[in-house]
Phi, psi and omega in degrees: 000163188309314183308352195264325185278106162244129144346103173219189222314335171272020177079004199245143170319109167232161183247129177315302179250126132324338195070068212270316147340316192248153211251124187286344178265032162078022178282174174308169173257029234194129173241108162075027170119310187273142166321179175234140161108177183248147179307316192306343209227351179302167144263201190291308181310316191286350187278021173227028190032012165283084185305330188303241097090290178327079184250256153266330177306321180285355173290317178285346171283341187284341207285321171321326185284321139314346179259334161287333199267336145321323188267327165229019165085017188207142184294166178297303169252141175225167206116193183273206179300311180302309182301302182302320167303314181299313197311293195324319189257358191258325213243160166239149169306125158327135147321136173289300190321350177291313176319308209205084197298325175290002182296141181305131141005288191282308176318321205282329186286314158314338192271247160032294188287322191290339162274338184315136209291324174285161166316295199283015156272332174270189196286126195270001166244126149327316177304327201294327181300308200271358194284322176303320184270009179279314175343283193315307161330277187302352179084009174252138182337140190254159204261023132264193197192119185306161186261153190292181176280307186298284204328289223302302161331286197318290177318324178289312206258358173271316169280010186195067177301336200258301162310306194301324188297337190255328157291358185265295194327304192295320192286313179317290216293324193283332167292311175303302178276008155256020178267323193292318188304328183258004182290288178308303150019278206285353170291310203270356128306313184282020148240339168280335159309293204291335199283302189304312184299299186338301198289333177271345188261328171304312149335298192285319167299302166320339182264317196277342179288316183253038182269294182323328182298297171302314196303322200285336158275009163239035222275262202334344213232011171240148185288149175346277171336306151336293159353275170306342202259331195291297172316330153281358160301276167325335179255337182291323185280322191296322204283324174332130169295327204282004196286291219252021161255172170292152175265145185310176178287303187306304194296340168274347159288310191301318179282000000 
């Protein structure tokens, strides 16, 4: 943490603690029960107390938490001890640029990988680290890379299976009724279509039976010519695609 970093006469950085406190033979991260360290800055393994676990990668999440609260003047998490441990292992910190529109790109993006909740996500060396911000310094592409909308995803639902699992549920369900909707949607248009053709094809028969009516009782008694002419009529409208559709307004007036 920042108070553990001082200065000295020559501008160069040095570190206060060591974490002295914690013990290389897999002993616990615990004095009488408490964690060792201030929460804001633990990482995730060490806020689940898996000392096993505990290497360089938690040097680098902490160096991260310092390298977020320089950029943007705020811890990744705030709140009480408890809420702030849970943040640690559960939750990921805003974006700094969220914070702070002017922060560079790339800073944002190193700082970020230096938080990532697994280990073998952040920088596996301190060199890897300082190389990136020498990178940056100098104005040449730095070797991370922000993570995707699917990573992000991937990661959220592996550190919370149980949310993810009820939010897939909940998204299905929501796929299901509107799939069911547009289903009824679309049955109670194709029967009010059917109703409407059905009532125009009736309409039309209706108009035409007692035209049909006359002709077939004055059939016999009309000429040979008459005859011919009805019958090509009649085989030209039958030969029609458009027979089994409703007829338009104009073409049902003009017959």
């Amino acid at each position: 943490k920042p108070s553990n970093i001082m200065i000295d006469v020559t501008g160069k950085p040095v570190v206060m603690d060591f974490g002295l406190a914690k013990h290389l033979d897999e002993q616990s991260l615990s004095i009488d029960g408490k964690l060792l360290g201030t929460p804001a800055y633990m990482s995730p393994e060490q806020a689940k107390g898996e000392s096993r676990i505990v290497d360089t990668a938690s040097d680098i999440y902490s160096l991260g938490v310092v390298l977020y609260e320089l950029l943007t003047g705020e811890l990744p998490f705030r709140g009480t001890t408890q809420m702030v441990l849970g943040q640690v292992i559960h939750d990921d910190p805003p974006n700094p640029r969220k914070l702070r529109g002017d922060i560079p790109q790339d800073l944002e993006t190193i700082t970020m990988k230096c938080l990532a909740k697994e280990p073998h996500h952040r920088y596996l060396k301190v060199e890897e680290l300082i190389l990136d911000l020498t990178r940056w310094l100098d104005g040449s592409p730095i070797s991370a890379r922000p993570a995707g909308r699917v990573e992000r995803t991937w990661r959220w639902a592996k550190r919370k299976p149980k949310l993810a699992a009820l939010t897939l549920l909940v998204m299905l369900g929501l796929v299901l009724d509107s799939s069911l909707l547009a289903w009824a949607l679309h049955e109670r248009e194709g029967n009010e279509n059917g109703i409407r053709r059905e009532k125009a094809r009736q309409a039309e028969q209706d108009s035409v039976d007692p035209e049909l009516h006359e002709l077939m009782k004055a059939w016999p008694s009309l000429p040979s010519g008459i005859k011919e002419d009805i019958h090509r009529r009649a085989k030209q409208s039958l030969s029609r695609p458009s027979i089994a559709k409703p007829p338009s307004t104009k073409k049902s007036r003009t017959r």
